[in-house]
C-alpha positions as CSV (number, residue, x, y, z in Angstrom):
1,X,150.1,67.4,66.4
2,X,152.0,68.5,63.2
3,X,151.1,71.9,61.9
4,X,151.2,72.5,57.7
5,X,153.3,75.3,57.1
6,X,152.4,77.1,53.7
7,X,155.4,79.4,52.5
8,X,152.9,80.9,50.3
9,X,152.6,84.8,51.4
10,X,149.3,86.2,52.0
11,X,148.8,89.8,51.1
12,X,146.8,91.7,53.8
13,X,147.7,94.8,52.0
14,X,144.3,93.8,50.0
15,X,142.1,95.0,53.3
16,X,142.3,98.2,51.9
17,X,141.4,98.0,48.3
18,X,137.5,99.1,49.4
19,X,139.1,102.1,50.7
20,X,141.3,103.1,47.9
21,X,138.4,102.6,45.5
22,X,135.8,105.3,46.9
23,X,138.8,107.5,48.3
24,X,140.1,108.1,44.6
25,X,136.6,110.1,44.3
26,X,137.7,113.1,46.7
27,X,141.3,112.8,46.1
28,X,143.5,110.8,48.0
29,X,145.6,108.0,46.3
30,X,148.0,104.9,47.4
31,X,150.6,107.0,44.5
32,X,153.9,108.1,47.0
33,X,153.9,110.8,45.0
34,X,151.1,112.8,43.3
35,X,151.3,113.9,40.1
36,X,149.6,117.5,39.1
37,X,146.7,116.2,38.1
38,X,146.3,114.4,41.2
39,X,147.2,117.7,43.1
40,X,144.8,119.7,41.2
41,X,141.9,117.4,41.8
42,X,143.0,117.4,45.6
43,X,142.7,121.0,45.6
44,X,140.0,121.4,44.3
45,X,137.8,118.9,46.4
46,X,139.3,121.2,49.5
47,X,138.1,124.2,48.0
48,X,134.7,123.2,46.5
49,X,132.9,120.6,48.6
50,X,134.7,121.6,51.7
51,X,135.4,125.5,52.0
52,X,131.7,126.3,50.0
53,X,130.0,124.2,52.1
54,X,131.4,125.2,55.5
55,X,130.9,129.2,54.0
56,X,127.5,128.5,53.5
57,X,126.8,126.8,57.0
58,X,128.9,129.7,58.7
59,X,127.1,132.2,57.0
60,X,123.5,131.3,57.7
61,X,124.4,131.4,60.9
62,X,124.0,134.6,61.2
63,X,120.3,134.4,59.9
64,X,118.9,132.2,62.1
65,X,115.6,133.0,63.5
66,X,115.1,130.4,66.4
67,X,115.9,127.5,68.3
68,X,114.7,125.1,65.5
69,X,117.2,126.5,62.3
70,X,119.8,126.3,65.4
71,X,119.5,122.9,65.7
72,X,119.4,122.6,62.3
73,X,122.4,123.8,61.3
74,X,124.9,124.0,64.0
75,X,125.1,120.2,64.0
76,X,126.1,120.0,60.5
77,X,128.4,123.2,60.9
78,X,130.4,120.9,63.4
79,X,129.9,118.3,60.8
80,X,131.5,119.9,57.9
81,X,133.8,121.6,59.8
82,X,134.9,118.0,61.3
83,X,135.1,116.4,58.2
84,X,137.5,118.7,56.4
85,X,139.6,119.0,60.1
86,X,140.1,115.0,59.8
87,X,140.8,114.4,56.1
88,X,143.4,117.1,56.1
89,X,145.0,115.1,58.9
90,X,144.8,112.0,57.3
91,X,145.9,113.8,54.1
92,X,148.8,114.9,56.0
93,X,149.6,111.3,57.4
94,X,149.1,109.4,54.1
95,X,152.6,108.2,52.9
96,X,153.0,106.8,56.5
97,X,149.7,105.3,56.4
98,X,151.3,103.8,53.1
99,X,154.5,102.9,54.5
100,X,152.9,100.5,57.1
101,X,152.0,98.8,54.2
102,X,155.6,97.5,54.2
103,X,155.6,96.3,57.7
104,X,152.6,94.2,57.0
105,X,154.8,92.4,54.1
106,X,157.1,91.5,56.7
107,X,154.7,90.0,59.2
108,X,153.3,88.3,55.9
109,X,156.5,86.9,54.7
110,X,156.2,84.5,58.2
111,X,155.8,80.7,57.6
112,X,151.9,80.9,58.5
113,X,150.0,77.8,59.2
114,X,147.5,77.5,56.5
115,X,144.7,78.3,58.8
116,X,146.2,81.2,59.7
117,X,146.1,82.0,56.3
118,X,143.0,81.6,56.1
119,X,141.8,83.9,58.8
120,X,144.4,86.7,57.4
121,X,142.6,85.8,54.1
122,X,138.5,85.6,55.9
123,X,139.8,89.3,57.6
124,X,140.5,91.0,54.4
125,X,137.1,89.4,52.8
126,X,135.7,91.2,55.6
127,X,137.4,94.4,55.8
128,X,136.7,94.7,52.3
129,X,132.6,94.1,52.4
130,X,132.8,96.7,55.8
131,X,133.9,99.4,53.6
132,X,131.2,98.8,51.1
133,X,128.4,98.5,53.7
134,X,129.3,101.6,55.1
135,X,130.1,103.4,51.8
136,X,126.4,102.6,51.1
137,X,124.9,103.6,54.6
138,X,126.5,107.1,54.3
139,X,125.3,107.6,50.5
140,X,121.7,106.7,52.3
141,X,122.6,109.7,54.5
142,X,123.1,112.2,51.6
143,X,120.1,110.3,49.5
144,X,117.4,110.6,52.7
145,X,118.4,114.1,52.9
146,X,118.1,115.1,49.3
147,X,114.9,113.1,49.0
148,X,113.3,114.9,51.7
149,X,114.4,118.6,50.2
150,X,113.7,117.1,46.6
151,X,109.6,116.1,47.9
152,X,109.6,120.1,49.1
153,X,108.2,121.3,45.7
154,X,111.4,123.4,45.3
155,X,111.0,125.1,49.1
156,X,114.0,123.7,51.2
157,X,117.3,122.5,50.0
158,X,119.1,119.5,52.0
159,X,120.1,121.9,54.5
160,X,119.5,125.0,56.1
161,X,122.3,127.5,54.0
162,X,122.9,130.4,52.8
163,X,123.5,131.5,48.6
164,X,124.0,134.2,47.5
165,X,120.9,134.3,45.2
166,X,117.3,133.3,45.6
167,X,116.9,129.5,44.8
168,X,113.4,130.2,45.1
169,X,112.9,132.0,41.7
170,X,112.8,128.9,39.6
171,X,112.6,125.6,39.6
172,X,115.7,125.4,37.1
173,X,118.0,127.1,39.9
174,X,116.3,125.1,42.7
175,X,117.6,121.8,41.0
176,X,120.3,123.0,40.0
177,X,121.4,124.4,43.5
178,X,120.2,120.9,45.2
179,X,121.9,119.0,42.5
180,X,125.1,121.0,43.2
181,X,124.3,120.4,47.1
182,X,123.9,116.7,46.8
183,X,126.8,116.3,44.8
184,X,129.3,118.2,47.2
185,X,127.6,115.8,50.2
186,X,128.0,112.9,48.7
187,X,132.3,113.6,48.2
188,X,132.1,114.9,52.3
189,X,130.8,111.0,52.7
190,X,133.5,109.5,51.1
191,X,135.7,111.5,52.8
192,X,134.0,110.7,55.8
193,X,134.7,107.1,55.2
194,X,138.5,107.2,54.5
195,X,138.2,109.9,58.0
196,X,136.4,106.4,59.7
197,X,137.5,103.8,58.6
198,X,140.9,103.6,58.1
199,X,142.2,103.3,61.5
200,X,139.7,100.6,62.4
201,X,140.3,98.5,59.0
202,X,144.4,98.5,60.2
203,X,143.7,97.5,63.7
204,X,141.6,94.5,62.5
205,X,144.4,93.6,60.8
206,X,146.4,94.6,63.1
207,X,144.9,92.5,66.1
208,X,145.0,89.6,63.6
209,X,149.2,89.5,63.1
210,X,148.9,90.2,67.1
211,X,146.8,87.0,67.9
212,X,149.2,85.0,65.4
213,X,152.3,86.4,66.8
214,X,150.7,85.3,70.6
215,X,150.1,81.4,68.6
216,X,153.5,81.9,67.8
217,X,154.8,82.3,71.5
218,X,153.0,80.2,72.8
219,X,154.3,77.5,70.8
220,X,158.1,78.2,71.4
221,X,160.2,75.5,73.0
222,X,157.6,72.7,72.8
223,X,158.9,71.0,69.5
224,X,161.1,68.2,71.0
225,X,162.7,67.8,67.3
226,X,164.5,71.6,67.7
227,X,167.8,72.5,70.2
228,X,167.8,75.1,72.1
229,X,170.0,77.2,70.1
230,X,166.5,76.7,67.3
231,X,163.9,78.0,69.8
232,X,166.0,81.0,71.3
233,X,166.4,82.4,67.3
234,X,162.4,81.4,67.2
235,X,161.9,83.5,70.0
236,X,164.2,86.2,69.0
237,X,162.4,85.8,65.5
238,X,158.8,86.3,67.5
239,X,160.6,89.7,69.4
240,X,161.4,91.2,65.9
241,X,158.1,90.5,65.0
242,X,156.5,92.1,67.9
243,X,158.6,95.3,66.9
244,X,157.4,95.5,63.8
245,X,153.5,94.9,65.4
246,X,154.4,98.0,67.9
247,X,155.7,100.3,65.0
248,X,152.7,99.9,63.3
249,X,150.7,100.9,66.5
250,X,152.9,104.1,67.1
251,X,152.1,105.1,63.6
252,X,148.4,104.7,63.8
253,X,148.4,106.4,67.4
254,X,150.0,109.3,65.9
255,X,147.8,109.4,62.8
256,X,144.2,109.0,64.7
257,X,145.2,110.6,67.9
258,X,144.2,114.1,66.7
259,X,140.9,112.9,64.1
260,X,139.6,110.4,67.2
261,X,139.5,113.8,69.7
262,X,137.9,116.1,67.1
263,X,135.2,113.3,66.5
264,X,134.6,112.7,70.0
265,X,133.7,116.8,70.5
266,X,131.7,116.6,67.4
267,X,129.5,113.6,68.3
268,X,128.7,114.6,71.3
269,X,127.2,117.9,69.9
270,X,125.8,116.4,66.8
271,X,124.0,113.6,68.3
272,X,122.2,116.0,71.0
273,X,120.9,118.5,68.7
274,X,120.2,116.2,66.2
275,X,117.9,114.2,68.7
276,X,116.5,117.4,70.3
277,X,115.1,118.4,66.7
278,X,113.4,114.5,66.4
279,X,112.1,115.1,69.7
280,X,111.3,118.5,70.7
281,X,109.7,120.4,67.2
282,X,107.5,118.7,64.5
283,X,108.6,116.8,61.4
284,X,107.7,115.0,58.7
285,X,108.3,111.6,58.5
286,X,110.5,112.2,55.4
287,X,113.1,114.5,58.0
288,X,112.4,112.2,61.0
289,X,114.1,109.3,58.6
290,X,116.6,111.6,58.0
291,X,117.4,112.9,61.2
292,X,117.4,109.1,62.7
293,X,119.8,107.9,59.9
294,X,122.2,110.7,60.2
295,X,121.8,110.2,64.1
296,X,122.7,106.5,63.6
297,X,126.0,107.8,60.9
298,X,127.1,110.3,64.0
299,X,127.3,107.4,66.4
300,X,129.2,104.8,64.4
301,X,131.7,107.7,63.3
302,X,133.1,106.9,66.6
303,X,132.0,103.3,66.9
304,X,133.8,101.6,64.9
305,X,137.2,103.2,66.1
306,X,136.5,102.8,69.8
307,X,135.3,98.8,69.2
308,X,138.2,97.5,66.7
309,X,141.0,99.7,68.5
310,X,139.2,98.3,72.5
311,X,139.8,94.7,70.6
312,X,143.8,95.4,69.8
313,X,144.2,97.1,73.6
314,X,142.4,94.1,75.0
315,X,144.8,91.2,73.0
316,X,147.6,93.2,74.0
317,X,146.9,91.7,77.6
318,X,147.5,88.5,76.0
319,X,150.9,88.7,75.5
320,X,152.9,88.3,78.9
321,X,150.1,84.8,79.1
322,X,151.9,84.5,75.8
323,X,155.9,84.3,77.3
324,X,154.3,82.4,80.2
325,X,152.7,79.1,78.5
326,X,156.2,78.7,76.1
327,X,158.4,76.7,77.2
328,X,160.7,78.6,78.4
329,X,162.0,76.9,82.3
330,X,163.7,73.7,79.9
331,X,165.7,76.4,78.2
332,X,169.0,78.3,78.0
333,X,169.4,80.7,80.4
334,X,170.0,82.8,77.9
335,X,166.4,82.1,76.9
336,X,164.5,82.8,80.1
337,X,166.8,86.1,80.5
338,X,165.8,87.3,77.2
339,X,161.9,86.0,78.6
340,X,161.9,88.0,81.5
341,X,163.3,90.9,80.0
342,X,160.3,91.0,77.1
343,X,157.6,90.3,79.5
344,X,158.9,93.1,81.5
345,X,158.4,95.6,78.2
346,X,155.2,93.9,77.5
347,X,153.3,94.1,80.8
348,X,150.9,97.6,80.0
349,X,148.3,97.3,77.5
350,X,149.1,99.4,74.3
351,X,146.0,102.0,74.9
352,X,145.6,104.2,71.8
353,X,144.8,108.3,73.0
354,X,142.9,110.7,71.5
355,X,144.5,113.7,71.5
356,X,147.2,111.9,73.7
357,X,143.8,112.3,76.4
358,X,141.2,110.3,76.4
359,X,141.3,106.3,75.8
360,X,139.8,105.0,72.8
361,X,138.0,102.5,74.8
362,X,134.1,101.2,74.3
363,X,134.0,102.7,77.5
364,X,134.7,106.0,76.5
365,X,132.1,105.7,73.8
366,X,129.3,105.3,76.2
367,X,130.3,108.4,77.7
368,X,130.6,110.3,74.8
369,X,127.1,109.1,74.5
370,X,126.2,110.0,78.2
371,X,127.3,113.4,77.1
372,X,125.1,113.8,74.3
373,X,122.7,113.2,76.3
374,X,123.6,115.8,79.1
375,X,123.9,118.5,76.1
376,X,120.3,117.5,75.4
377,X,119.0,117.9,78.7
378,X,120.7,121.3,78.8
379,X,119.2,122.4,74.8
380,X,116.1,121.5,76.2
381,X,116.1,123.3,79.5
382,X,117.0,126.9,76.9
383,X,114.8,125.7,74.4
């Protein structure tokens, strides 16, 4: 069977135009370099939403009367904390983060069959409406909380925190406090969402050139129209290509390895307390919503890495099949050589580490989850 191929590049540099549109709120742009304006808005995101906010948890701390503000706070303490921890990795990682941007253009500049186009092309639609559905679901976490402080009649904020005045003494200060609250949680959730997303978004991507690049193998040495001579440059061609594929991976391993391991001790400790307040001490329905959303938010922090990045570790399997179903025993010796030798390098699965530790694996997710749930057992036991 003939297969159209459409010299017409696709772009898969698009999958990431969600993300650049919210992360231009708290500071981080595609630009190689920033300009001072940039700088000084970068600044001060680090300084106001992130440094006030994690004073004020720190601080109240130390006027906590009980079990209950415990719970209360030390989750988003860790959360805070977390937050600023991974966006000042990624911060740090950016113009690599950019730079893969280039390899992508190479794997793009392939003759592609046109529905592998369209697949590259379905992937970025998707990628695309992910970032907006969760944009949206973490704004509902920062809403539900400020609703449930804003239906207090001026007697709780969004969270449990110290100021260095009374917010009490008027309703003026009150909403002008919670106003200046809400506002400073709604640029952490962005920030959480560049922290979340952006390693999963490339290995969707990712996977995609992988599975291609597999088609691509697999194919090799089965035209009857092309010599020998043809299908050793194809596979040479498909080699380069994997390079490219594996340079890419190094660079995301490096740039999540450290955010992945801080989020996996976070969530583990957030999701415990946070359940041991729905379960254990008596709420509203207002907070129980809240709690349960921002329950839901801790969990697919970590989701979303573990499942995308399990689906690139699992293709990678794939690609010794790959070697094996081209046809490579009616070729030159040179060929099968070349064959052996790159199924040789291609044998282990490319496993992605957090903090160069612990798999990023569904697996590991449901033990991060068992571990929540041991930390719960134990809170309850002191409670």
């Amino acid at each position: 069977m003939e297969v159209q191929i459409i010299r017409s590049k696709v772009n898969t540099e698009r999958f990431l135009n969600g993300i650049w549109y919210y992360a231009k709120f708290h500071g981080f742009y595609p630009d190689l370099k920033y300009n001072f304006r940039q700088k000084a808005f970068v600044t001060f995101v680090l300084v106001v939403p992130n440094i006030v906010t994690i004073l004020s948890f720190l601080t109240q701390l130390f006027y906590i009367r009980d079990i209950k503000e415990f719970s209360d706070n030390f989750p988003m303490n860790i959360t805070v904390v977390t937050c600023l921890l991974k966006f000042s990795v990624i911060l740090k990682m950016r113009l690599k983060l950019i730079g893969i941007n280039d390899h992508f253009a190479k794997l793009d500049s392939m003759g592609l069959t046109e529905r592998q186009v369209e697949k590259l092309e379905g992937l970025i639609l998707f990628c695309n409406r992910l970032t907006s559905v969760v944009a949206i679901f973490y704004s509902l976490v920062s809403a539900s909380t400020a609703l449930n402080a804003a239906l207090s009649n001026g007697k709780i904020l969004m969270f449990n925190v110290w100021t260095p005045y009374d917010f009490r003494q008027s309703m003026c200060i009150y909403w002008t406090t919670l106003l200046f609250q809400y506002s400073c949680f709604c640029v952490l959730s962005l920030q959480n969402l560049t922290n979340d997303l952006t390693a999963p978004l490339y290995f969707i991507i990712l996977r995609a050139h992988l599975e291609i690049l597999i088609e691509r193998i697999q194919n090799v040495g089965w035209d009857p129209t092309k010599t020998q001579e043809e299908n050793y440059e194809d596979f040479i061609g498909c080699i380069e290509d994997h390079r490219i594929i594996m340079e890419i991976y190094k660079t995301l391993q490096n740039a999540i390895s450290s955010t992945i391991f801080i989020q996996f001790a976070s969530t583990a400790v957030a999701v415990a307390m946070e359940i041991l307040v729905i379960l254990f001490f008596v709420i509203n329905f207002t907070q129980l919503m809240m709690l349960f959303i921002s329950t839901v938010a801790a969990a697919a922090q970590i989701l979303f890495c573990c499942y995308y990045v399990n689906n690139f570790t699992v293709v990678t399997n794939e690609l010794v099949t790959a070697i094996y179903f081209s046809n490579i025993f009616d070729q030159s010796m040179q060929f099968r050589k070349t064959a052996i030798i790159f199924m040789q390098m291609t044998q282990k699965p490319k496993v992605v580490l957090a903090g160069k530790m612990f798999p990023v694996t569904l697996v590991t997710f449901a033990s991060i989850m068992r571990t929540s749930y041991s930390i719960l057992t134990v809170a309850n036991q002191l409670r």
